[in-house]
Residue frames as a rotation matrix with the C-alpha (Angstrom) as fourth column:
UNK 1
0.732 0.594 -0.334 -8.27
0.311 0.146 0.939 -26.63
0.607 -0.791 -0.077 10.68
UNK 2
0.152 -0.481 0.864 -6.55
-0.768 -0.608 -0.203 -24.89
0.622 -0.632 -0.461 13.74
UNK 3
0.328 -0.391 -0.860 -4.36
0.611 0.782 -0.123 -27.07
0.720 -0.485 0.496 16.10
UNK 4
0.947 -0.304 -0.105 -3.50
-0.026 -0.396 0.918 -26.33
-0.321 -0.866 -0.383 19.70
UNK 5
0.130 -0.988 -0.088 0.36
0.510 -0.010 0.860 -25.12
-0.850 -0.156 0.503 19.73
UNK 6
-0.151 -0.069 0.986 -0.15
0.988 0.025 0.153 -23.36
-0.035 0.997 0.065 16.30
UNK 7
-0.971 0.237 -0.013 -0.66
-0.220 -0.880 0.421 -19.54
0.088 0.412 0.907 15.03
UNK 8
-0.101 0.985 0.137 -3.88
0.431 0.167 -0.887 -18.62
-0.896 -0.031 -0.442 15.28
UNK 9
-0.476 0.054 0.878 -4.95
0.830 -0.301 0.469 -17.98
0.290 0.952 0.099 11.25
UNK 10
-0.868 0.207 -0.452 -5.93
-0.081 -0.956 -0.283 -14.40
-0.490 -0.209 0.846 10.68
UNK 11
0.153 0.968 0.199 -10.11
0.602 0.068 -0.795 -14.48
-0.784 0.242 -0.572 10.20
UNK 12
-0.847 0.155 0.508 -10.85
0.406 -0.430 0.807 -13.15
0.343 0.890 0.301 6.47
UNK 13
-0.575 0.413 -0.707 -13.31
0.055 -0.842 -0.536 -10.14
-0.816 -0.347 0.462 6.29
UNK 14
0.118 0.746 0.656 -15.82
0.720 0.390 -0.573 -10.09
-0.683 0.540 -0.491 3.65
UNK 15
0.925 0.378 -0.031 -15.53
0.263 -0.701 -0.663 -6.37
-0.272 0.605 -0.748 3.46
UNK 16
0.496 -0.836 -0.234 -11.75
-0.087 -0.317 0.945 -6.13
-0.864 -0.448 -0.230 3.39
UNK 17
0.710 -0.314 -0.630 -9.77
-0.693 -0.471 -0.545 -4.60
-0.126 0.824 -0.552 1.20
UNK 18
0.702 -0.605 0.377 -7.06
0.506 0.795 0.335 -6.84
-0.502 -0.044 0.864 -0.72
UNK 19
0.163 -0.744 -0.648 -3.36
-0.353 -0.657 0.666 -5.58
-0.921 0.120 -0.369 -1.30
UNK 20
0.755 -0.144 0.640 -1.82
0.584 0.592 -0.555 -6.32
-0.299 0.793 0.531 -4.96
UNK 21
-0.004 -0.932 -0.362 1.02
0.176 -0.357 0.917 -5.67
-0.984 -0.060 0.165 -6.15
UNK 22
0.736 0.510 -0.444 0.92
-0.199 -0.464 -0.863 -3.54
-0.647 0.724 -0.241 -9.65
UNK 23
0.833 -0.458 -0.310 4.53
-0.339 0.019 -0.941 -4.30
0.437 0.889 -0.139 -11.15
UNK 24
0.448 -0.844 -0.295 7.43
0.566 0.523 -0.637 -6.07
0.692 0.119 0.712 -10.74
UNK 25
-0.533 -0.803 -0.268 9.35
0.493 -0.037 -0.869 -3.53
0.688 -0.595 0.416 -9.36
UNK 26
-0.169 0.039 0.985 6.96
-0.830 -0.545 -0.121 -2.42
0.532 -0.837 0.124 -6.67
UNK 27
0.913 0.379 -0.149 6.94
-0.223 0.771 0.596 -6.06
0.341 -0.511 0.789 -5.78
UNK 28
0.166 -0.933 -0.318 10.65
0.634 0.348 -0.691 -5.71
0.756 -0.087 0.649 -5.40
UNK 29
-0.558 -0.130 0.820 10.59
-0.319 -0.878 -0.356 -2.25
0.766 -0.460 0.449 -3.78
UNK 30
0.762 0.618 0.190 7.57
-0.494 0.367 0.788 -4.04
0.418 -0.695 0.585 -1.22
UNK 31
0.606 -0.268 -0.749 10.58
0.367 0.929 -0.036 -6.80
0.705 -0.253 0.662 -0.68
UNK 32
-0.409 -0.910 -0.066 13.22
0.652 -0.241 -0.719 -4.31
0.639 -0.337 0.692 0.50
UNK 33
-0.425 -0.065 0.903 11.02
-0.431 -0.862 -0.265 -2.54
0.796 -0.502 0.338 2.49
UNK 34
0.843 0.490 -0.225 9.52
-0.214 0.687 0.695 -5.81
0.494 -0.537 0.683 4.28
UNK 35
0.145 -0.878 -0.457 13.75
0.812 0.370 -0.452 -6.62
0.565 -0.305 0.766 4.86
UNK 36
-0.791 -0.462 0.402 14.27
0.260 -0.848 -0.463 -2.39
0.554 -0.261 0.790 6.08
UNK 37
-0.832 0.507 0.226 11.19
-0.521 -0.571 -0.635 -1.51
-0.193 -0.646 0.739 8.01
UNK 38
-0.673 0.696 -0.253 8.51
0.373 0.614 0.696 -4.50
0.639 0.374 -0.672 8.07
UNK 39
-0.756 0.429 -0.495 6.91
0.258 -0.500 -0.827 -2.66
-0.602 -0.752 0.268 11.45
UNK 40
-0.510 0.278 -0.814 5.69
-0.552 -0.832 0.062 0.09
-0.660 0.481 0.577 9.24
UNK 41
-0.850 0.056 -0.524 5.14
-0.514 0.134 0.847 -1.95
0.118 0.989 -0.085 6.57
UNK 42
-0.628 0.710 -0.319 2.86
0.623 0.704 0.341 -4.46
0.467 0.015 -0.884 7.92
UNK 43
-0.154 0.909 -0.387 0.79
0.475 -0.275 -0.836 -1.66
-0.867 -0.312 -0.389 9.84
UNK 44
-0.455 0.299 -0.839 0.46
-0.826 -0.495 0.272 0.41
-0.334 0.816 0.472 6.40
UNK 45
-0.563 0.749 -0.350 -1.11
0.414 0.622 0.665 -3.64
0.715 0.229 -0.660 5.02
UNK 46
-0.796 0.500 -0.340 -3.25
0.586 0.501 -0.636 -3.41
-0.148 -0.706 -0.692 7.91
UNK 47
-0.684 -0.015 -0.730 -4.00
0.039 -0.999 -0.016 -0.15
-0.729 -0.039 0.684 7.33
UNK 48
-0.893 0.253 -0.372 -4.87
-0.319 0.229 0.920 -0.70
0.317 0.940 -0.124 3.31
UNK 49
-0.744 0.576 -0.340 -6.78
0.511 0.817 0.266 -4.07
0.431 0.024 -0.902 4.04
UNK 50
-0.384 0.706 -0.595 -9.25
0.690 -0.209 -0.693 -1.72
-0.614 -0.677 -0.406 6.41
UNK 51
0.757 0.590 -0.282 -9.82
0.423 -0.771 -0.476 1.60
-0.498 0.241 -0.833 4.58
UNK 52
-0.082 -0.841 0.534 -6.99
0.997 -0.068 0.047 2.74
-0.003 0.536 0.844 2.16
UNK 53
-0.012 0.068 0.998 -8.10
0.129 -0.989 0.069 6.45
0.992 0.130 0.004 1.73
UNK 54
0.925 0.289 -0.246 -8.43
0.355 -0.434 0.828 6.86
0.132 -0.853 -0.504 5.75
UNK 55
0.007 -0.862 0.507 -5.83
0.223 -0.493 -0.841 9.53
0.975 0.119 0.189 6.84
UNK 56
0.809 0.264 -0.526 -4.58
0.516 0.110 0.849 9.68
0.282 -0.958 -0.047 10.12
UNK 57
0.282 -0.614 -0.737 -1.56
0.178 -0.721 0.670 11.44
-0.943 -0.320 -0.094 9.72
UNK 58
0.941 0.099 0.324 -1.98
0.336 -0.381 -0.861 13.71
0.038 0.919 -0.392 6.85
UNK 59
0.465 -0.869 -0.167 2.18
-0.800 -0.494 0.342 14.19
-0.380 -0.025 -0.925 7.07
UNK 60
-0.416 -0.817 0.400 2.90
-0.516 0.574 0.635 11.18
-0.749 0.058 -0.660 6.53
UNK 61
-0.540 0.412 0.733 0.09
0.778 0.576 0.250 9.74
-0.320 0.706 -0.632 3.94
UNK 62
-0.207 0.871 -0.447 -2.14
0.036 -0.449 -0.893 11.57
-0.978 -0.201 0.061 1.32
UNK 63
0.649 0.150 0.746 -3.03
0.700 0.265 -0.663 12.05
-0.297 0.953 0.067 -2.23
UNK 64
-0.305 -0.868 0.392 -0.79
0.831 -0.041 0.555 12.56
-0.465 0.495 0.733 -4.91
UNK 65
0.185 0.555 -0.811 -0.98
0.001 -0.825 -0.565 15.89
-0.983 0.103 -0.153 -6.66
UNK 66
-0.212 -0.492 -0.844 -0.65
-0.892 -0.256 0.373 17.29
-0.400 0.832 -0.385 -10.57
UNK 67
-0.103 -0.295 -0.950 0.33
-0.821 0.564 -0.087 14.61
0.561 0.771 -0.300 -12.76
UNK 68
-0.762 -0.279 -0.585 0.36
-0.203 0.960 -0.193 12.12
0.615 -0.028 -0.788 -10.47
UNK 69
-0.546 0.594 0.590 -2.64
-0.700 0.063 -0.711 12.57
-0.460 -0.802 0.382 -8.86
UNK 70
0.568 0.788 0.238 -3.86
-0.674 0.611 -0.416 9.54
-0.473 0.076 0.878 -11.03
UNK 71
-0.754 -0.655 0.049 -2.37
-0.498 0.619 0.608 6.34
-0.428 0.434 -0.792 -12.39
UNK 72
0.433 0.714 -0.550 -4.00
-0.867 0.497 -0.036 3.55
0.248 0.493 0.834 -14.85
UNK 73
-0.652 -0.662 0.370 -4.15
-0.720 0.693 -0.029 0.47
-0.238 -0.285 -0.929 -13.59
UNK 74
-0.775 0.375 0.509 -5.75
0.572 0.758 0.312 -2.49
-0.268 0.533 -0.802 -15.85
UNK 75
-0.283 0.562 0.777 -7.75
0.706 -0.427 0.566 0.09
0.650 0.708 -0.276 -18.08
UNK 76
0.461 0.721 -0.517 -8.91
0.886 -0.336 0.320 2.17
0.057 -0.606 -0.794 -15.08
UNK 77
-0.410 -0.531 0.741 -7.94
-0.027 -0.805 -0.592 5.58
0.912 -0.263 0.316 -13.91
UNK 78
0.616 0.670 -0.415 -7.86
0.696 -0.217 0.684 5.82
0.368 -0.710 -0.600 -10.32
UNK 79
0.737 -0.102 0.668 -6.69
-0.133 -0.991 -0.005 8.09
0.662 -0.085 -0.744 -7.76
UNK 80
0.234 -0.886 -0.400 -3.01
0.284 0.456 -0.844 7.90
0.930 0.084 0.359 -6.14
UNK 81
0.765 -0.195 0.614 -1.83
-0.469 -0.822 0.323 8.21
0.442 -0.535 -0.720 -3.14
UNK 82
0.055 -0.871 -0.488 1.11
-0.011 0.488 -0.873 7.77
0.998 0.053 0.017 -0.72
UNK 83
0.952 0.282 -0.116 2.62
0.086 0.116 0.990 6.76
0.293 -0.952 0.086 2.54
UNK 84
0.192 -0.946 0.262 5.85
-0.842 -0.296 -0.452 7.69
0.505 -0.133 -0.853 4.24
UNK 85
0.932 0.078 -0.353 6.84
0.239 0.599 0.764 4.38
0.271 -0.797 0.540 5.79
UNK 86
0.143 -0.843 -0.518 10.55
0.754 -0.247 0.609 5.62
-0.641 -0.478 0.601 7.09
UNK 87
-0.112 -0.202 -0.973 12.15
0.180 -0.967 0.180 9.12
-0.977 -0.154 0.145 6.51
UNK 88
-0.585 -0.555 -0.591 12.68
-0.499 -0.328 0.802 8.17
-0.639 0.765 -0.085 3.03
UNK 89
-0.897 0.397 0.194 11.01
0.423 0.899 0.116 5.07
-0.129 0.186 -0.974 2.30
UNK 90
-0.445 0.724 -0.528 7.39
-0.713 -0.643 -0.280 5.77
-0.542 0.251 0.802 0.26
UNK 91
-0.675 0.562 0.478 4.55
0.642 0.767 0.003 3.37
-0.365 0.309 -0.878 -0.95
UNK 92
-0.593 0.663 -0.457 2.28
-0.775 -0.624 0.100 4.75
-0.219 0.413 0.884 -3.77
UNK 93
-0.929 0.340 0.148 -0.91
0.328 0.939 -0.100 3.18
-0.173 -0.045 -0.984 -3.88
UNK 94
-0.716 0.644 -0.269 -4.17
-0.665 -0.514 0.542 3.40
0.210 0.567 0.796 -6.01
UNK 95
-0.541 0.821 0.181 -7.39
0.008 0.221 -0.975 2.13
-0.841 -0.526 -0.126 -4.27
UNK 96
-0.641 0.653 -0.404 -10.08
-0.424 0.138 0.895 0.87
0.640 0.745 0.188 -6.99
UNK 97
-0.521 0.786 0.333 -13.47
-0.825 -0.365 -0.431 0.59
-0.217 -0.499 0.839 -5.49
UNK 98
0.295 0.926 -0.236 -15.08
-0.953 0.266 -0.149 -1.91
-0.075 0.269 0.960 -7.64
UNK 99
0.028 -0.515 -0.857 -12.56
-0.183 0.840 -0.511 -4.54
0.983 0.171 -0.071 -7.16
UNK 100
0.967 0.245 -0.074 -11.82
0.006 0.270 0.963 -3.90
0.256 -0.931 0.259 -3.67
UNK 101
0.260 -0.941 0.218 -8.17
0.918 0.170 -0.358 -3.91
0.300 0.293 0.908 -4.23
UNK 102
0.885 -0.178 -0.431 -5.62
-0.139 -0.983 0.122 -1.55
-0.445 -0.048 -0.894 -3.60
UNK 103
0.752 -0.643 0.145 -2.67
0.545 0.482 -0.686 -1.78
0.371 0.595 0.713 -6.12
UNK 104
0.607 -0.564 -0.560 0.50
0.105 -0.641 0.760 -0.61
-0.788 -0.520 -0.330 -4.98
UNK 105
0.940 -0.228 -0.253 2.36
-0.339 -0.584 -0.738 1.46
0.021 0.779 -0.626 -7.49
UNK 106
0.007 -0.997 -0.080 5.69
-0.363 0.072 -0.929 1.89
0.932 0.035 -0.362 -6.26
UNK 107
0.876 -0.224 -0.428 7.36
0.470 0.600 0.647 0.50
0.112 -0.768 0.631 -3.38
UNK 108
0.478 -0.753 0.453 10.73
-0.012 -0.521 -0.853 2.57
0.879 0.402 -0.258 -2.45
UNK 109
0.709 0.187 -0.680 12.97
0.704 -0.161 0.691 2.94
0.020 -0.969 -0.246 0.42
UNK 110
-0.754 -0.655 -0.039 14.40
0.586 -0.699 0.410 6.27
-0.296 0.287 0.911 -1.09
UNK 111
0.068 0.756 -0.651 12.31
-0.032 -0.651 -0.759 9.38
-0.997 0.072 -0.019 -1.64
UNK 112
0.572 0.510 0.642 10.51
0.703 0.098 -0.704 8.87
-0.422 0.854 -0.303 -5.14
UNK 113
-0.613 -0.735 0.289 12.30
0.701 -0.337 0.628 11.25
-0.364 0.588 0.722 -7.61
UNK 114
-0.248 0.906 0.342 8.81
0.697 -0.078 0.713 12.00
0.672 0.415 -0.613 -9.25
UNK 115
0.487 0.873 -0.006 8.17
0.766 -0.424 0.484 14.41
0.421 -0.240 -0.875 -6.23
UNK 116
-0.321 -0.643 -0.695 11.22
0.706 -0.652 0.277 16.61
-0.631 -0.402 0.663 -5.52
């Protein structure tokens, strides 16, 4: 129950997407980028939790290409993509439809290796 002098709790969404975290280390790589740029970070959650595939700035977020334009995550194949959250700093994340979920891959605040 809400109390006067308290946060207001953020209302849950039926249709809303939930974040997860896919491996250890993008649950580390999430930590250091919540400590280096939470801003970003928490509007990219917001972001997710609404529509994960919307693109609003196709510079800074889109699918992955090649090889990585898919990852397996708990038997599935879905489809990958990323977000710039600071010059360097990059969240890969794979949206699964029938869960509702969006798993984040990696978590980095260094440019991925995997795409130079």
């Amino acid at each position: 129950m809400s109390k006067r002098g308290e946060p207001a709790p953020r209302p849950a969404k039926t249709d809303e997407w939930r974040v997860m975290l896919a491996t250890s280390d993008a649950a580390s790589g999430w930590d250091d980028l919540s400590r280096q740029a939470p801003g970003p970070l928490a509007h990219l959650y917001d972001r997710l939790t609404l529509d994960p595939r919307l693109v609003q700035n196709p510079e800074r977020q889109g699918r992955l290409k090649g090889q990585l334009a898919t990852v397996q995550v708990k038997g599935k194949t879905l489809t990958q993509w990323q977000f710039e959250i600071t010059g360097s700093g990059r969240v890969w994340y794979a949206p699964d439809d029938e869960a509702k979920k969006v798993w984040i891959i990696a978590a980095s605040t260094g440019h991925p290796k995997q795409t130079e």
